[in-house]
MOPAC internal coordinates of N, CA, C and O (Angstrom, degrees):
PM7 1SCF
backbone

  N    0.0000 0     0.00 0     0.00 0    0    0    0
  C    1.4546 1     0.00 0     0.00 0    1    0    0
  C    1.5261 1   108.84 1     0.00 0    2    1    0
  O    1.2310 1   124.26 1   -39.28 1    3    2    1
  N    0.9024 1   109.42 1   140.72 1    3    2    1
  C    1.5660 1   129.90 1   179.53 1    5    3    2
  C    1.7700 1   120.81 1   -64.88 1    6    5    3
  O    1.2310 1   122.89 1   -74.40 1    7    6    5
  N    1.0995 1   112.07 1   105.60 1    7    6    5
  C    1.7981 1   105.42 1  -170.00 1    9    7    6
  C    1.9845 1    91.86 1   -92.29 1   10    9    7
  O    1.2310 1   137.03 1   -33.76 1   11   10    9
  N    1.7632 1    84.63 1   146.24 1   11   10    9
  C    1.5584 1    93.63 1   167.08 1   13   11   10
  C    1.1938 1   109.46 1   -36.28 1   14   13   11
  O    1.2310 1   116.62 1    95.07 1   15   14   13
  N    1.2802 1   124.02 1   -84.93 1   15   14   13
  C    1.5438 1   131.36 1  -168.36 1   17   15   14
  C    1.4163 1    98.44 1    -8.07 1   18   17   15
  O    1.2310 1   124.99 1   105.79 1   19   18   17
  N    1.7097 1   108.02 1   -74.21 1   19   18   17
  C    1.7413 1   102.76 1  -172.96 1   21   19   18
  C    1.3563 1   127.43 1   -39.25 1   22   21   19
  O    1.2310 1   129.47 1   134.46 1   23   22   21
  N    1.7939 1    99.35 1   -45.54 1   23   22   21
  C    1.4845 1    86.31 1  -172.26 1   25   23   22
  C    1.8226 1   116.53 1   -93.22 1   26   25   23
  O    1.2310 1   129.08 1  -172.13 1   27   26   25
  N    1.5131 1   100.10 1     7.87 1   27   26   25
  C    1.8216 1    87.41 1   158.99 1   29   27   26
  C    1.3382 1   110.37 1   -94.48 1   30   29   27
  O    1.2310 1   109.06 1   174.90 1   31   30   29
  N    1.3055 1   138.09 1    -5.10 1   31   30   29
  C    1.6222 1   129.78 1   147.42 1   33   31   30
  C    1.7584 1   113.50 1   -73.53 1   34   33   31
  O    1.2310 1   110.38 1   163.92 1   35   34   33
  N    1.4695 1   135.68 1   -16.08 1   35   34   33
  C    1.2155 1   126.34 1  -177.97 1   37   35   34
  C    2.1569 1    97.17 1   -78.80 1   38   37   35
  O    1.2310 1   135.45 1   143.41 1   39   38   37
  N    1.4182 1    87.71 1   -36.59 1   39   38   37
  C    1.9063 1   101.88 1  -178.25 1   41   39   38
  C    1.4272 1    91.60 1   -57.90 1   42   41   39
  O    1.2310 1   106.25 1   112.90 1   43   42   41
  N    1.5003 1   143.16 1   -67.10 1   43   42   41
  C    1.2734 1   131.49 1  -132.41 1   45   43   42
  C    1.4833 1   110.10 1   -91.27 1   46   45   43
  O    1.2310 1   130.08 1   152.57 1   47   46   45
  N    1.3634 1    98.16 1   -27.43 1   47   46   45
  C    1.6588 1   116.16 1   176.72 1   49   47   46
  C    1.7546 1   105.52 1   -63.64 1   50   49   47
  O    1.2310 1   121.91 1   134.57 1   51   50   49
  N    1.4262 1   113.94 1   -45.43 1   51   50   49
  C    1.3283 1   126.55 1   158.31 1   53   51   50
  C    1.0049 1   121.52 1   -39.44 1   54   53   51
  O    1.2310 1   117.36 1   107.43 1   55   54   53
  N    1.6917 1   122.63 1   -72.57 1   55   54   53
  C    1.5718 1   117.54 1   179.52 1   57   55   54
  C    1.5103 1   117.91 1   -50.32 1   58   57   55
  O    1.2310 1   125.19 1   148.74 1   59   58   57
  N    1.3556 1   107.63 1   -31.26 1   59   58   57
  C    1.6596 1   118.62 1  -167.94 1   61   59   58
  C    1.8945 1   101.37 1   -66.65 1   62   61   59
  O    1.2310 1   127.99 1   136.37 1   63   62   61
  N    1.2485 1   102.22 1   -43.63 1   63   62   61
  C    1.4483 1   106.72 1  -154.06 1   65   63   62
  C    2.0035 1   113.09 1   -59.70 1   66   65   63
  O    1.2310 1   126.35 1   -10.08 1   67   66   65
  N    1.1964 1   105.40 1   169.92 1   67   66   65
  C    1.9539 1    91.50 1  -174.23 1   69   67   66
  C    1.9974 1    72.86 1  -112.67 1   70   69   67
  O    1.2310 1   135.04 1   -13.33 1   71   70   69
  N    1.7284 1    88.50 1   166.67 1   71   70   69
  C    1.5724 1   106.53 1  -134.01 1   73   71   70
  C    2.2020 1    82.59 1   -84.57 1   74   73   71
  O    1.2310 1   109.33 1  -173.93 1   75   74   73
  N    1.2288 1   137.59 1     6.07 1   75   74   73
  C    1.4115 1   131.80 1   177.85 1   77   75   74
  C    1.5583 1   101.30 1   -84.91 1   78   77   75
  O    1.2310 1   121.82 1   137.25 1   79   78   77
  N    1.9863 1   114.12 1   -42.75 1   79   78   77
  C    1.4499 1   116.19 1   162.57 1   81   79   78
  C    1.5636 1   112.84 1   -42.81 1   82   81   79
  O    1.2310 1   127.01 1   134.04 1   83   82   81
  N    1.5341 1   104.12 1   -45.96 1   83   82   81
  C    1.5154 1    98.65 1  -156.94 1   85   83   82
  C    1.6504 1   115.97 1   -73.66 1   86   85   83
  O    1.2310 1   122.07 1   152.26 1   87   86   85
  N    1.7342 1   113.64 1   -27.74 1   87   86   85
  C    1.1190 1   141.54 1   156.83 1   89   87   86
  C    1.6194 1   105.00 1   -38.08 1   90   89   87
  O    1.2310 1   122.18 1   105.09 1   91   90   89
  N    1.3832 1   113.43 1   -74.91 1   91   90   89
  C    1.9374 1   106.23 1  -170.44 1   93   91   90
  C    1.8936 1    94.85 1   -78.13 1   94   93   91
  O    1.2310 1   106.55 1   176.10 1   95   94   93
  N    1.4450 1   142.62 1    -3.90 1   95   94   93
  C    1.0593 1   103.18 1   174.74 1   97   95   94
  C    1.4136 1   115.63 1   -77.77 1   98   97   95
  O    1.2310 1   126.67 1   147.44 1   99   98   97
  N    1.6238 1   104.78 1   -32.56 1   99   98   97
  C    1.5302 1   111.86 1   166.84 1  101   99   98
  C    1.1415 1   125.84 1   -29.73 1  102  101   99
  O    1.2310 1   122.22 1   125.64 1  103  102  101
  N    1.2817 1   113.36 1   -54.36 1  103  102  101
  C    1.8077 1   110.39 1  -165.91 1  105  103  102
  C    1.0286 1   101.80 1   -92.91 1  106  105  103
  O    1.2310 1   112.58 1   163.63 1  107  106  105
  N    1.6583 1   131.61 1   -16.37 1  107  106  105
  C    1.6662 1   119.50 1   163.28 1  109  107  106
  C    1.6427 1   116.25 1   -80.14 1  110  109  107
  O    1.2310 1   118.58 1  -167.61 1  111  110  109
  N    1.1983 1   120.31 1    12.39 1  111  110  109
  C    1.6499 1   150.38 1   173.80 1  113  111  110
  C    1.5167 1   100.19 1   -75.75 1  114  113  111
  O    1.2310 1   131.47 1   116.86 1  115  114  113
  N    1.5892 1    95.47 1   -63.14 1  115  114  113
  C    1.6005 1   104.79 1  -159.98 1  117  115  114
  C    1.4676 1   118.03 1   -92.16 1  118  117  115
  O    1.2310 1   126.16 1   155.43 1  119  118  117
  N    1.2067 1   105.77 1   -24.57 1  119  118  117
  C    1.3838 1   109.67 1   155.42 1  121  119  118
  C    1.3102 1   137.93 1   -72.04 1  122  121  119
  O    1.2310 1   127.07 1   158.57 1  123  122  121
  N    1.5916 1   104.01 1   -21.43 1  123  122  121
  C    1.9776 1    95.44 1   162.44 1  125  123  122
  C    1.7387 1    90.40 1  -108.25 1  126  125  123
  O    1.2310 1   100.81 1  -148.93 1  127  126  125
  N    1.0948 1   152.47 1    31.07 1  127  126  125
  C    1.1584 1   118.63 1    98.50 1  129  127  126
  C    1.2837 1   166.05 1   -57.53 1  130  129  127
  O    1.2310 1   128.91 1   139.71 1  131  130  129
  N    1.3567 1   100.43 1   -40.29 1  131  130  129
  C    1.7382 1   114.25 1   128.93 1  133  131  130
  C    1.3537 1   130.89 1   -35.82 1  134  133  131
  O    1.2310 1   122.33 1   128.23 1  135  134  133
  N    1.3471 1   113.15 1   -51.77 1  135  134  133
  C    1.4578 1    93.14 1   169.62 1  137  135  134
  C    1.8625 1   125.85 1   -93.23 1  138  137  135
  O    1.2310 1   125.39 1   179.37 1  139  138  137
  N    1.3591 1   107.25 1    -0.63 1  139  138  137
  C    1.7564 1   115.28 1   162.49 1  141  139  138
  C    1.7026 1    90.95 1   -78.24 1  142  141  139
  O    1.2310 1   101.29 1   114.26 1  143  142  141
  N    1.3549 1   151.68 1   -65.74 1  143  142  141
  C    0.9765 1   141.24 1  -171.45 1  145  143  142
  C    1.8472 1   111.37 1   -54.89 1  146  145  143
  O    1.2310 1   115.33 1   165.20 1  147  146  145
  N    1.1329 1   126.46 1   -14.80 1  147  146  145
  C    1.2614 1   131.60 1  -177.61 1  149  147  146
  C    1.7029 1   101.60 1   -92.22 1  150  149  147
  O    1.2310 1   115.33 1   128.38 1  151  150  149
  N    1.0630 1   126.46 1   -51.62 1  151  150  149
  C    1.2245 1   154.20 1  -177.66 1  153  151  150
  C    2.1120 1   104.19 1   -46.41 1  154  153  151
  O    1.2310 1   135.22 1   120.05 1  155  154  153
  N    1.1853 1    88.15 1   -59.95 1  155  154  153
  C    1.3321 1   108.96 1   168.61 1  157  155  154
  C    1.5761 1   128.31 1   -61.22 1  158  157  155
  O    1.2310 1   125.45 1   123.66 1  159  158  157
  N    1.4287 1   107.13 1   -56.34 1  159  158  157
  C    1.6185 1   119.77 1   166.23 1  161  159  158
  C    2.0385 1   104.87 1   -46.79 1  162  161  159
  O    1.2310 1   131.26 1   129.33 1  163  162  161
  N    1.6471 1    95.86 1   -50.67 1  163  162  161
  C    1.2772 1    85.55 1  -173.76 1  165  163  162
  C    1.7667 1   123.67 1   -79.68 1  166  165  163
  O    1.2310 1   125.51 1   173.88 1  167  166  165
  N    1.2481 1   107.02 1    -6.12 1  167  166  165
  C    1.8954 1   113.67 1   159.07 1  169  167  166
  C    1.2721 1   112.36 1   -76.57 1  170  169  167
  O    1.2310 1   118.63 1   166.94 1  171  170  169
  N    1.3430 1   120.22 1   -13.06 1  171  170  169
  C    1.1648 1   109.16 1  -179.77 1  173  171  170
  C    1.6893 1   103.65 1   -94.98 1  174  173  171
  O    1.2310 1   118.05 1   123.61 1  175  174  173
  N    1.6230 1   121.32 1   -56.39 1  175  174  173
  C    1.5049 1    93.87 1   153.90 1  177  175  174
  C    1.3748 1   159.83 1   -17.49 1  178  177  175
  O    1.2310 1   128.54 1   141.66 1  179  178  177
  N    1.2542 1   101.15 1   -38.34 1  179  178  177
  C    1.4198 1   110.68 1  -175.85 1  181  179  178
  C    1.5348 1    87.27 1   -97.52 1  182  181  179
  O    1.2310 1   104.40 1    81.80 1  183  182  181
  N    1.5221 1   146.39 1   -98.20 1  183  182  181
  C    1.1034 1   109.30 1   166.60 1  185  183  182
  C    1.5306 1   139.09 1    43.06 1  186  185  183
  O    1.2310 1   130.85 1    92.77 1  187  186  185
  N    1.6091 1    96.67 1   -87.23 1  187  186  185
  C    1.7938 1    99.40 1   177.96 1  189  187  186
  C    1.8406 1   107.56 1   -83.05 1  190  189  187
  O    1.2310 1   131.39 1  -160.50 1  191  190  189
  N    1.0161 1    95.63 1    19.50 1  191  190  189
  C    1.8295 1    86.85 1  -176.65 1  193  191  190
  C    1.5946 1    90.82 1  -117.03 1  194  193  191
  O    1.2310 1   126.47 1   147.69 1  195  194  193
  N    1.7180 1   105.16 1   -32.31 1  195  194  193
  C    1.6288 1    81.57 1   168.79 1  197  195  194
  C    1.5397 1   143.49 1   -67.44 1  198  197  195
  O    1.2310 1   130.83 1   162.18 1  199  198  197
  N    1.4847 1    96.72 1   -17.82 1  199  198  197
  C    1.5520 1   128.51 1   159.78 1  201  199  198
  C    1.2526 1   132.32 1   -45.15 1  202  201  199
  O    1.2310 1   133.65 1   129.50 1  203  202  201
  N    1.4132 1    91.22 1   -50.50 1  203  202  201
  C    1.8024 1   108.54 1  -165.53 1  205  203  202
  C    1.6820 1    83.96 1   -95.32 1  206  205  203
  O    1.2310 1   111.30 1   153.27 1  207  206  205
  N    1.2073 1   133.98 1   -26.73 1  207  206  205
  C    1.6664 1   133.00 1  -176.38 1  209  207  206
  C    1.7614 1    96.03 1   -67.33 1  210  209  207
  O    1.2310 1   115.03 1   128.07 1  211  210  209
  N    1.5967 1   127.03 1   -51.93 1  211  210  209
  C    1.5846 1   122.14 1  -161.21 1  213  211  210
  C    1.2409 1   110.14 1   -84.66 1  214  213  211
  O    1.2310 1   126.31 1   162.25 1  215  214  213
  N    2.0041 1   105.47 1   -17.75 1  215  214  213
  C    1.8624 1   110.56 1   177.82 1  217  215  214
  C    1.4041 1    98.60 1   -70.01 1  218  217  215
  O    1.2310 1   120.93 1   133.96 1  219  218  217
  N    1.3834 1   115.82 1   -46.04 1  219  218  217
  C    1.6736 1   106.95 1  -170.15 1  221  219  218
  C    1.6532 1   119.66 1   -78.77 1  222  221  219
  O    1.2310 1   117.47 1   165.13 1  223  222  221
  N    1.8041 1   122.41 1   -14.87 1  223  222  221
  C    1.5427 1    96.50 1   154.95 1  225  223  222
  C    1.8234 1    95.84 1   -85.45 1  226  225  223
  O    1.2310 1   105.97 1  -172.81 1  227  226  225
  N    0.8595 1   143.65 1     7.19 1  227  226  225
  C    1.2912 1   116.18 1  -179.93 1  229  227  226
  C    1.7052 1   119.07 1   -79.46 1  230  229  227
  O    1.2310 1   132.33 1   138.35 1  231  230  229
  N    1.4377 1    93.79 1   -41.65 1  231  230  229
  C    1.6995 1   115.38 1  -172.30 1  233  231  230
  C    1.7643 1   109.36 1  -111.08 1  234  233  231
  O    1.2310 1   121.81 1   169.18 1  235  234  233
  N    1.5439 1   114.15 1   -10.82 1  235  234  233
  C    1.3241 1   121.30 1   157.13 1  237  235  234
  C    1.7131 1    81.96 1    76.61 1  238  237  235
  O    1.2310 1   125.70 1     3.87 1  239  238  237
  N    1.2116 1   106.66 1  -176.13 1  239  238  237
  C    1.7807 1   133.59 1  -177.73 1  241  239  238
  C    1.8953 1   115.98 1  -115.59 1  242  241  239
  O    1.2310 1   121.87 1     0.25 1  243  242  241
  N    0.8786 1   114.02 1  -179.75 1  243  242  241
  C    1.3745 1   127.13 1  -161.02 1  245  243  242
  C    1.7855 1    99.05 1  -144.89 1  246  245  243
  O    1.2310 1   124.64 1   -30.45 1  247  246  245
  N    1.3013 1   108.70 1   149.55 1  247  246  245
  C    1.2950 1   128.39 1  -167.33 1  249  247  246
  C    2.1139 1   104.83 1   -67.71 1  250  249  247
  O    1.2310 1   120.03 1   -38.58 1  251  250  249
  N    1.1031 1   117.54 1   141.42 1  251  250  249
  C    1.7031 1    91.39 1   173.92 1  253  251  250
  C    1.1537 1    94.49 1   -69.14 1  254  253  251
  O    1.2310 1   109.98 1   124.89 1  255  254  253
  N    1.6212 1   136.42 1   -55.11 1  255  254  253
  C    1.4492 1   105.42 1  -167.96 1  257  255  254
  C    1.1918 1   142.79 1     4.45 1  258  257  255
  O    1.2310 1   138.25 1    96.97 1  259  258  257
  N    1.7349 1    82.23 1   -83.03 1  259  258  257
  C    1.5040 1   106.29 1   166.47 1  261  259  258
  C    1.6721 1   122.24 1   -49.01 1  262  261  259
  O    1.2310 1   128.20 1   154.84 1  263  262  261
  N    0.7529 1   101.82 1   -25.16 1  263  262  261
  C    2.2177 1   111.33 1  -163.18 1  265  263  262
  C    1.8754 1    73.86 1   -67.59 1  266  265  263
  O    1.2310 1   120.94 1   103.78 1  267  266  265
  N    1.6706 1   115.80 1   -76.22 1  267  266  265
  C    1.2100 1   129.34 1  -145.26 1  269  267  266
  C    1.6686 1    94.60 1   -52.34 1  270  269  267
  O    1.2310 1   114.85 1   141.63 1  271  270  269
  N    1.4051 1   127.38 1   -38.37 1  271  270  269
  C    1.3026 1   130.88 1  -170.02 1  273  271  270
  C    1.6149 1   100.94 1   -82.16 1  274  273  271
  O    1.2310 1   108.66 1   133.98 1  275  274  273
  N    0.9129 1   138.81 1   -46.02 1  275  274  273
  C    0.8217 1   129.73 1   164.80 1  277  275  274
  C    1.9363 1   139.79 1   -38.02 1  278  277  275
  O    1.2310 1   129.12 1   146.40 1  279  278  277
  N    1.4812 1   100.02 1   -33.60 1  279  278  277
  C    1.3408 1   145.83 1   178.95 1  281  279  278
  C    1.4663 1   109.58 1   -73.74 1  282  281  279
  O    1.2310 1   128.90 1   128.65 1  283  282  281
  N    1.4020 1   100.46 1   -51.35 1  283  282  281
  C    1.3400 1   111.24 1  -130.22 1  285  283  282
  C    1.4204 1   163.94 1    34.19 1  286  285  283
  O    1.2310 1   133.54 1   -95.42 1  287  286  285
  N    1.6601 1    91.44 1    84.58 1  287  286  285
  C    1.1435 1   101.13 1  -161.60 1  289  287  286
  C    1.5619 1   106.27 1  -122.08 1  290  289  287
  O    1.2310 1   111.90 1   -32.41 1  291  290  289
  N    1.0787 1   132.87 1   147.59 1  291  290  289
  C    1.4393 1   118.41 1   153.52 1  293  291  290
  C    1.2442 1   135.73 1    -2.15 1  294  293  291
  O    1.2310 1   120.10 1   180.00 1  295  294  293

């Protein structure tokens, strides 16, 4: 988590900067947010696969047959 302190030096470094700095800090802003938001999506994947991995030895699987009959499907 982010302490004030930091972000009144991220502010002052900001005001200081001429506006081509302020241009590439932006998109190096949004791009490791993009990739902390990517980063994240993918802990949460693995996550639900570890889930659906301990539900299925717990409760085991079912035949498709059955899934499709069940369904009804072909």
């Amino acid at each position: 988590m982010m302490t004030i302190n930091l972000k009144e030096k991220l502010l002052r470094a900001i005001e200081q900067a001429p506006d081509p700095v302020l241009e590439e800090a932006l998109h190096y802003l949004e791009y490791l947010t993009e990739r902390h938001i990517e980063a994240m999506e993918l802990q949460e994947d693995l996550d639900d696969l570890r889930s659906i991995r301990e539900e299925i030895q717990r409760e085991g699987t079912i035949p498709l047959a059955q899934l499709k009959a069940e369904l009804g499907l072909p």
